[in-house]
KEVO-520124 format. One line per 8 residues: for each residue y, x, z of C-alpha. Coordinates in nm, 2 decimals, always signed. Layout:
# KEVO-520124
Y/X/Z  ...
***
This chain:
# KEVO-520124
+2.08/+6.92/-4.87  +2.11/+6.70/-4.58  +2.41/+6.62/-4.39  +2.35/+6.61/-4.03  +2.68/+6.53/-3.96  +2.74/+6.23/-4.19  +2.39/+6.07/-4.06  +2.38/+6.17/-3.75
+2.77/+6.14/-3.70  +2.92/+5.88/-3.94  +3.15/+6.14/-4.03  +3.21/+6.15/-4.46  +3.19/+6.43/-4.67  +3.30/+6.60/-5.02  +2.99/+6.55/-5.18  +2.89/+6.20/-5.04
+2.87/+6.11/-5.37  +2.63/+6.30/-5.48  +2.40/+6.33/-5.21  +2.45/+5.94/-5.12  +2.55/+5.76/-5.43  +2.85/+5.65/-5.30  +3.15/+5.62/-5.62  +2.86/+5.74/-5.85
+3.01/+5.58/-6.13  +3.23/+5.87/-6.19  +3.00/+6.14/-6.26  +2.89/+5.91/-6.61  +2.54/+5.92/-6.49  +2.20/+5.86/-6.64  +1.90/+5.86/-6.44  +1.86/+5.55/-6.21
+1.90/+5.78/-5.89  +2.25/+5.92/-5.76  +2.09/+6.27/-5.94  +2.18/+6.13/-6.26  +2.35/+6.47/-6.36  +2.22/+6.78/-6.20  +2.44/+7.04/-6.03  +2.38/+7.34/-6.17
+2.36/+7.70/-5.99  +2.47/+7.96/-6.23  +2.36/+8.32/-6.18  +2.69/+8.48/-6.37  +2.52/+8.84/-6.29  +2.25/+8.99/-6.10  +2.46/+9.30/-6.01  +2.48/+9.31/-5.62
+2.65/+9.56/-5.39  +2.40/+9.51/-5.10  +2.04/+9.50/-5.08  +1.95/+9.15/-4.89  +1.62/+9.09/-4.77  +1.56/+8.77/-4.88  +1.74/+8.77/-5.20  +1.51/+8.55/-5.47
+1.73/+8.73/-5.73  +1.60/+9.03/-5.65  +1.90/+9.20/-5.75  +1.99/+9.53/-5.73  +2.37/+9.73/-5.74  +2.31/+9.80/-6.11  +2.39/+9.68/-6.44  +2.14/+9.45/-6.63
+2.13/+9.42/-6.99  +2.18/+9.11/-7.22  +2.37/+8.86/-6.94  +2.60/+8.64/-7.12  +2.93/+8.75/-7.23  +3.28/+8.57/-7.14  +3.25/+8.38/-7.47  +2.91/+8.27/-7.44
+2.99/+8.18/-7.07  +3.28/+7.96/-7.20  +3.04/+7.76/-7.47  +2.87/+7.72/-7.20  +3.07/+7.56/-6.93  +3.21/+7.28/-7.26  +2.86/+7.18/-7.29  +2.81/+7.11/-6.94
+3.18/+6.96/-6.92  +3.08/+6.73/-7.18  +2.71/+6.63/-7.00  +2.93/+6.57/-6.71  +2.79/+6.81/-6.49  +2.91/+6.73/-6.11  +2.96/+7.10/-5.98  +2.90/+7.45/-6.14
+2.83/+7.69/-5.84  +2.88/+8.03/-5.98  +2.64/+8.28/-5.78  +2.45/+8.62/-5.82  +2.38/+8.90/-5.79  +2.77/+8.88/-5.63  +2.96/+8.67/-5.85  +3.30/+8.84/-5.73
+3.15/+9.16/-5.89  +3.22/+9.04/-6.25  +3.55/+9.09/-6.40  +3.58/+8.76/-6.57  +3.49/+8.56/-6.24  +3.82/+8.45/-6.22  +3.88/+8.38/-6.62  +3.56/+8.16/-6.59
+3.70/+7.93/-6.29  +4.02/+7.88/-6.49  +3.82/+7.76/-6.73  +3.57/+7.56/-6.56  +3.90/+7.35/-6.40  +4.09/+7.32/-6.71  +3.77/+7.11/-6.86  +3.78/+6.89/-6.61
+3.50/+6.75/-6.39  +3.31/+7.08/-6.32  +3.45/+7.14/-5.98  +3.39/+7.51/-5.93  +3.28/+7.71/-5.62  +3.08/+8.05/-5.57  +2.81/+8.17/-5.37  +2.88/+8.49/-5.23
+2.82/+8.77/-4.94  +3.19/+8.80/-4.91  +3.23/+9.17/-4.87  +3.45/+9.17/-5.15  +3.65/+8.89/-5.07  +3.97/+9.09/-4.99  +4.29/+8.90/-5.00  +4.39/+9.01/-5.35
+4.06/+8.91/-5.44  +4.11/+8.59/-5.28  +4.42/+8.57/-5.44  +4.34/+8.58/-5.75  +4.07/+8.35/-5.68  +4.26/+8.08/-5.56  +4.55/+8.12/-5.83  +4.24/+8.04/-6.08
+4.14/+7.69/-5.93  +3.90/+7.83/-5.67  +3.86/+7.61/-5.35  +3.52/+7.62/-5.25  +3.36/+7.94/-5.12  +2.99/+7.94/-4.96  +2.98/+8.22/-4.78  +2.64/+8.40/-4.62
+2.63/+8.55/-4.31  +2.23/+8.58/-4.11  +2.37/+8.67/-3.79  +2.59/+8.87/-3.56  +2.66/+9.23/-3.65  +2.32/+9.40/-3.61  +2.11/+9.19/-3.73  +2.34/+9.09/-4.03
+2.33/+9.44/-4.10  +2.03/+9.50/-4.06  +1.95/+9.19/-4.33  +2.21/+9.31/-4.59  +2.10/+9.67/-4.56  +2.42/+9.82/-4.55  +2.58/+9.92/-4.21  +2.94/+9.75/-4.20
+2.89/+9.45/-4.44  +2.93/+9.18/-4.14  +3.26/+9.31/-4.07  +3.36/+9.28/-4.44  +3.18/+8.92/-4.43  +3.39/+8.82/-4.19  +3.72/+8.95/-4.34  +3.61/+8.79/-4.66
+3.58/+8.45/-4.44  +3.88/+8.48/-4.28  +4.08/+8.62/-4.60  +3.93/+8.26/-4.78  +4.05/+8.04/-4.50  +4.39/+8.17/-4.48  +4.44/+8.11/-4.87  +4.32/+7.73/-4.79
+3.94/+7.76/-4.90  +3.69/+7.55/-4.79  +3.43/+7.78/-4.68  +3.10/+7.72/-4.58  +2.90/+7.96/-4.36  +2.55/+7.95/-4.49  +2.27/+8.12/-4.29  +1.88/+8.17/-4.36
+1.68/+8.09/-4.09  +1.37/+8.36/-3.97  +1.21/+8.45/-3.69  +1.43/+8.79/-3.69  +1.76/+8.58/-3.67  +1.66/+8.25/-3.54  +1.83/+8.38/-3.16  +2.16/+8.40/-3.34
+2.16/+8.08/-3.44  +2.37/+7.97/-3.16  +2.63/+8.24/-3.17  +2.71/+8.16/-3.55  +2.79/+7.82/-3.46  +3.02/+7.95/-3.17  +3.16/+8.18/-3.45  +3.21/+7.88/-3.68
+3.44/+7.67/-3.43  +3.61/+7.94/-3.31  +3.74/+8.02/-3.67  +3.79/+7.73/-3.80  +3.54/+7.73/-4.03  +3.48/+7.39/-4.12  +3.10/+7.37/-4.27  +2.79/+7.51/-4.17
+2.47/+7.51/-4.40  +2.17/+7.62/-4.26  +1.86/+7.72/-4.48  +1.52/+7.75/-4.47  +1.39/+8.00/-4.62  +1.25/+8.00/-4.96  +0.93/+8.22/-5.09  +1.13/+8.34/-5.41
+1.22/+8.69/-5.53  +1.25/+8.94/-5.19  +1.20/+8.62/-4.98  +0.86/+8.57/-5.08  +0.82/+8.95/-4.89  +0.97/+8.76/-4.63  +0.72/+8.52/-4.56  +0.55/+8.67/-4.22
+0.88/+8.65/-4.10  +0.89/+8.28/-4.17  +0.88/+8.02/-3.88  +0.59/+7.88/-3.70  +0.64/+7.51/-3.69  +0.68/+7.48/-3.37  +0.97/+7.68/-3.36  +1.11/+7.51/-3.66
+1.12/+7.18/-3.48  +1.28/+7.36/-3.23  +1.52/+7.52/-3.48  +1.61/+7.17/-3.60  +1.62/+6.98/-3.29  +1.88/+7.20/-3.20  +2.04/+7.13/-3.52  +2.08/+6.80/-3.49
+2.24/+6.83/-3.10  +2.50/+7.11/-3.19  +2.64/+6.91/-3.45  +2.64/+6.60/-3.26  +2.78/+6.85/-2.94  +3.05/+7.00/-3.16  +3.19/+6.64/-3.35  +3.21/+6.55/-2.96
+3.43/+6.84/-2.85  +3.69/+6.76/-3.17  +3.55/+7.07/-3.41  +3.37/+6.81/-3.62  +3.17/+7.04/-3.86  +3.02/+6.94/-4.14  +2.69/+7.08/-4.05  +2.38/+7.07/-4.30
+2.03/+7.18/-4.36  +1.87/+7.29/-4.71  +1.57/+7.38/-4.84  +1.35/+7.19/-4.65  +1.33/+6.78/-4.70  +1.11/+6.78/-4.42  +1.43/+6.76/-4.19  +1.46/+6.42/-4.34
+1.15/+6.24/-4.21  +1.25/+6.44/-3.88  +1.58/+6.37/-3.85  +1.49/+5.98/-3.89  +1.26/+6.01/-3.63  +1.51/+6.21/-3.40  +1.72/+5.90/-3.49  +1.44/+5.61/-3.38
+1.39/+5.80/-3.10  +1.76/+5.88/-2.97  +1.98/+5.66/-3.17  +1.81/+5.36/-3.22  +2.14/+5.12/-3.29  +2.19/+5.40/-3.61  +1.86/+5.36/-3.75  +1.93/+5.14/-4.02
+2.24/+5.29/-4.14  +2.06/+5.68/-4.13  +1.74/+5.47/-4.37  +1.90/+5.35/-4.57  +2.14/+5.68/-4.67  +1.85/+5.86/-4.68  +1.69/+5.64/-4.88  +1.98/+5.67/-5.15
+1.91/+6.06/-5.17  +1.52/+6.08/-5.21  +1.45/+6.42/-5.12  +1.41/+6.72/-5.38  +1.56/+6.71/-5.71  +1.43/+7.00/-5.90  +1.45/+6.98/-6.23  +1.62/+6.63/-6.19
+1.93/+6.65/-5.94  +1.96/+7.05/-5.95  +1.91/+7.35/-6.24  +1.99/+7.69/-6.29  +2.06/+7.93/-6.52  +2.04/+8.27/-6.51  +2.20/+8.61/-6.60  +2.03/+8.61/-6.87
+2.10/+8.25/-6.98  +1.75/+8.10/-6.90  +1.73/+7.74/-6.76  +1.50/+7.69/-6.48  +1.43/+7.39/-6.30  +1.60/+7.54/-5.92  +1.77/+7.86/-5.87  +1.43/+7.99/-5.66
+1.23/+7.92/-5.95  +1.28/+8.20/-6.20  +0.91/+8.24/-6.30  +0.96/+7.86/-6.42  +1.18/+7.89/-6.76  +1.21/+7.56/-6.98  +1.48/+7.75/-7.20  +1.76/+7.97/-7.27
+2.15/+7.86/-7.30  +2.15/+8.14/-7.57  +1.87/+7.93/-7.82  +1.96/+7.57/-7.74  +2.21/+7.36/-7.54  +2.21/+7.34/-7.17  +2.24/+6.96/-7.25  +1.99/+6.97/-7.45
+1.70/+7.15/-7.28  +1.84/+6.91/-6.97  +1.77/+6.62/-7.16  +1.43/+6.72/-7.38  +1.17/+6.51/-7.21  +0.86/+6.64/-7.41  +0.92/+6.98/-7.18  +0.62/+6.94/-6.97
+0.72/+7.08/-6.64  +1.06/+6.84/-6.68  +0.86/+6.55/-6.71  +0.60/+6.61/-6.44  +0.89/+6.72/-6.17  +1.06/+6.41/-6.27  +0.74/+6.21/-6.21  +0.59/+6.43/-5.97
+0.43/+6.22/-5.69  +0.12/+6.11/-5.84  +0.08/+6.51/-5.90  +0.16/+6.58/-5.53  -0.09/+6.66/-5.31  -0.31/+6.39/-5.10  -0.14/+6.49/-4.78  +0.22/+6.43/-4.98
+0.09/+6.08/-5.16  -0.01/+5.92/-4.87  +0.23/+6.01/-4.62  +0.49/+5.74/-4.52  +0.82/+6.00/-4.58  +0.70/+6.06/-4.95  +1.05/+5.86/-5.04  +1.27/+6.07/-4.83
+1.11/+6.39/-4.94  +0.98/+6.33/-5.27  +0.74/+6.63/-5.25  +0.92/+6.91/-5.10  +1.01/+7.23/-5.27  +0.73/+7.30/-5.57  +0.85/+7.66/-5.61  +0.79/+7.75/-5.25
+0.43/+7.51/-5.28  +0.37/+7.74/-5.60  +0.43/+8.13/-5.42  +0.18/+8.01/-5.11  -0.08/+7.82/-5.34  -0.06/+7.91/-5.64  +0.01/+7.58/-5.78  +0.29/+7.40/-5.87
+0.19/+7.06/-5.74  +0.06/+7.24/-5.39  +0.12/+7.18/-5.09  +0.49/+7.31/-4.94  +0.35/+7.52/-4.60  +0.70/+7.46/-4.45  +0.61/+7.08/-4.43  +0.63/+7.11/-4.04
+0.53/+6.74/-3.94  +0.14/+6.66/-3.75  -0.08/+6.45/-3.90  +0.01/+6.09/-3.66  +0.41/+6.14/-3.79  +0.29/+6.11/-4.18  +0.03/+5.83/-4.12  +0.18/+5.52/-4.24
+0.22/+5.28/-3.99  -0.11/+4.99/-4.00  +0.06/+4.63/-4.07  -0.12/+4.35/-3.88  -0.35/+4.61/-3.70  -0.52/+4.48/-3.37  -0.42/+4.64/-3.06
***
C-alpha cells in the first residue's frame, strides 16, 4: 500500500508503522525491514452472496467443504498472537456470512496485538449486524464499492447491492467504524473514479484505497479490461491531485493506492517534479517501505487453511495451518518459494534489476508477473513506467 496522503500530505496514519517503520519496536519484529511480521489476510470462508467480477477467490453463494472450524480458527489466531502478527484482516468469500465472525473478533482482541478488521461488500452490514460487530472489538471495516449504482451493479452481478453497500457504509460509520472505501480500477469503472471520491467526502468516509487490479481468480478474466498505461498514469496523476485537493478543502482523506508499487517510483517523480522542497522527506519514507512484501511483509490463508505467500496467489501453497503452525511454515526458510521471494531481485527480470526504482518496488507483484508470463520471476505488465524513467541516472557523464 502507498499512502498518498502521508507522502504527498505530511498527514500520519494508523498503520504508519507498518508501512514506514515508525514505533516498529512494538510489533517484536525479526526481519531487518519494518515487514518484520507479516499481516496476514485470512479467507474465513469462500461463501459469497454476490457474484463479483474480479473476485480472485472465485467464490460462489455456496458452501465449501473442509474450511476450518471455530476451534481450529481459534488455535489459529494464538499462534499468530504469539508470532506477533501486526493485523489479521478477516475476508472472503463475505466474511459477515459466517456465524462465528463475531466470536472470532472477540477472540482475536482478547489476545492482544492482532488488531482485527474485515474485508467485505457490505450488503450485509445491517445495523444489527454492525452491532454485533462492534460489541465484539470490531473497528476497522474495508468496504468495496467499483462505482456508482450501475456500474456497481453491474460488477457485483446483483441488481440492488450498491444500495445495500452503501447502507452497510453508512450503518459502519454511525456505530464509530473506520471504514475504508476500496475500489478496483478498470477501464469499465475508471469514469467513476471521481464521483466515489465526491461520495467519500460527502459521507464522511474517512479513507479511500484504490486498487489495481490483480490477474487472480475472476480477475485474471478481467484482464482485457485492464488499463492501458497511459490511462493508468492518468488514473494516478489524478490520484495524487484529489488527495492533495481534498486535504486542502479540510476533508483530509487518508487516500491510498495498492497493488501496484509502480505508484512509488511515480509518485517520487510527481514529487521531483511538483514538490521539489518534499523530495527528501517522500525518499526517504519510501525508502523505509521497499515495495512488495509477498511472502515477507504479507500472507494469507485460506478457507481451507492453506498458507500462500499473498491473498492473489492461491495457486502458490507453502502449507496448511491444519498440518503445521502458521509460525512455523512463516518461519521455515528451506521453503523454496519463501526464500526466493525474500531474496527475489537477483531472480527479477533484467528490466526489474537494472532499473533505478528496484528499492522502492522491489519487483512488483510476482502473482500478477506469473498469470501474464507464466513465470513467477516475470515481468509484472502493469509496470507502467518508459524506458528513460527506469534508466539510472549516469554519474560524471559528459554533457
Amino acid at each position: 500500500m502507498l499512502n498518498v496522503t502521508r507522502l504527498l500530505c505530511d498527514e500520519p496514519a494508523p498503520g504508519d508503522d507498518l508501512r514506514y517503520g515508525e514505533n516498529s519496536k512494538q510489533h517484536g519484529m525479526r526481519l531487518d525491514s519494518v515487514h518484520q511480521r507479516p499481516i496476514v489476510v485470512w479467507n474465513i470462508t469462500r461463501t459469497c452472496n454476490l457474484h463479483c467480477a474480479h473476485c480472485y477467490a472465485s467464490s460462489q453463494d455456496e458452501q465449501y467443504p473442509g474450511e476450518l472450524t471455530t476451534a481450529e480458527a481459534k488455535t489459529i489466531l494464538e499462534d499468530m498472537a504469539d508470532y506477533k502478527v501486526p493485523v489479521v484482516l478477516f475476508s472472503g468469500g463475505e466474511p459477515t456470512i459466517r456465524p462465528d465472525l463475531p466470536e472470532l473478533i472477540e477472540y482475536a482482541n482478547s489476545l492482544g496485538g492482532l488488531n482485527p478488521l474485515i474485508s467485505t461488500n457490505g450488503t450485509l452490514l445491517t445495523k444489527p449486524m454492525v452491532k454485533t460487530l462492534y460489541d465484539a472489538g470490531l473497528r476497522r471495516a474495508g468496504i468495496s464499492m467499483d462505482g456508482m449504482e450501475a456500474v456497481h451493479d453491474k460488477f457485483r452481478g446483483s441488481k440492488g447491492s450498491w444500495k445495500l453497500t452503501l447502507d452497510g457504509i453508512r450503518n459502519s460509520l454511525e456505530a464509530g467504524m473506520r471504514v475504508s472505501l476500496r475500489v478496483t480500477i478498470t477501464n469499465r469503472n475508471i469514469q467513476d473514479l471521481p464521483h466515489l471520491f465526491d461520495l467519500a467526502e460527502r459521507e464522511g468516509i474517512p479513507r479511500v484505497c484504490v486498487y489495481h487490479l490483480a490477474y487472480a481468480g475472476r480477475g485474471e478474466k478481467l484482464l482485457r479490461f485492464d488499463l492501458e498505461h497511459e490511462a493508468r498514469r492518468k488514473m494516478v496523476d489524478y490520484v495524487f491531485e484529489r488527495t492533495i485537493e481534498s486535504y486542502a478543502k479540510g476533508h483530509k482523506l487518508e487516500v491510498l493506492t495498492v497493488d501496484n508499487h509502480t505508484d512509488a517510483a511515480y509518485l517520487q517523480m510527481w514529487v521531483d517534479k511538483n514538490m521539489p522542497g518534499e523530495s527528501d522527506r517522500v525518499r526517504a519514507l519510501q525508502a523505509r517501505n521497499g515495495g512488495n512484501t509477498a511472502g515477507k511483509g504479507m500472507a494469507n490463508i485460506d478457507n481451507l487453511g492453506k498458507v500462500h505467500p499473498d491473498q492473489f496467489w492461491w495457486n502458490q501453497t507453502i502449507g496448511s495451518v491444519k498440518e503445521r503452525k502458521f509460525s512455523e511454515i512463516w518461519e521455515d526458510d528451506s521453503i523454496e518459494l519463501l526464500s526466493d521471494l525474500r531474496n527475489r531481485k537477483s531472480l527479477l527480470p533484467d528490466d526489474c534489476k537494472n532499473c533505478k526504482w528496484l528499492g522502492l518496488c522491489n519487483g512488483n507483484l510476482r502473482v500478477r508477473a506469473e498469470s501474464a508470463t507464466g513465470e513467477i520471476f516475470g515481468k509484472d505488465p502493469a509496470c507502467y513506467l518508459i524506458e528513460e524513467e527506469r534508466q539510472p541516472e549516469l554519474i560524471g557523464a559528459q554533457a
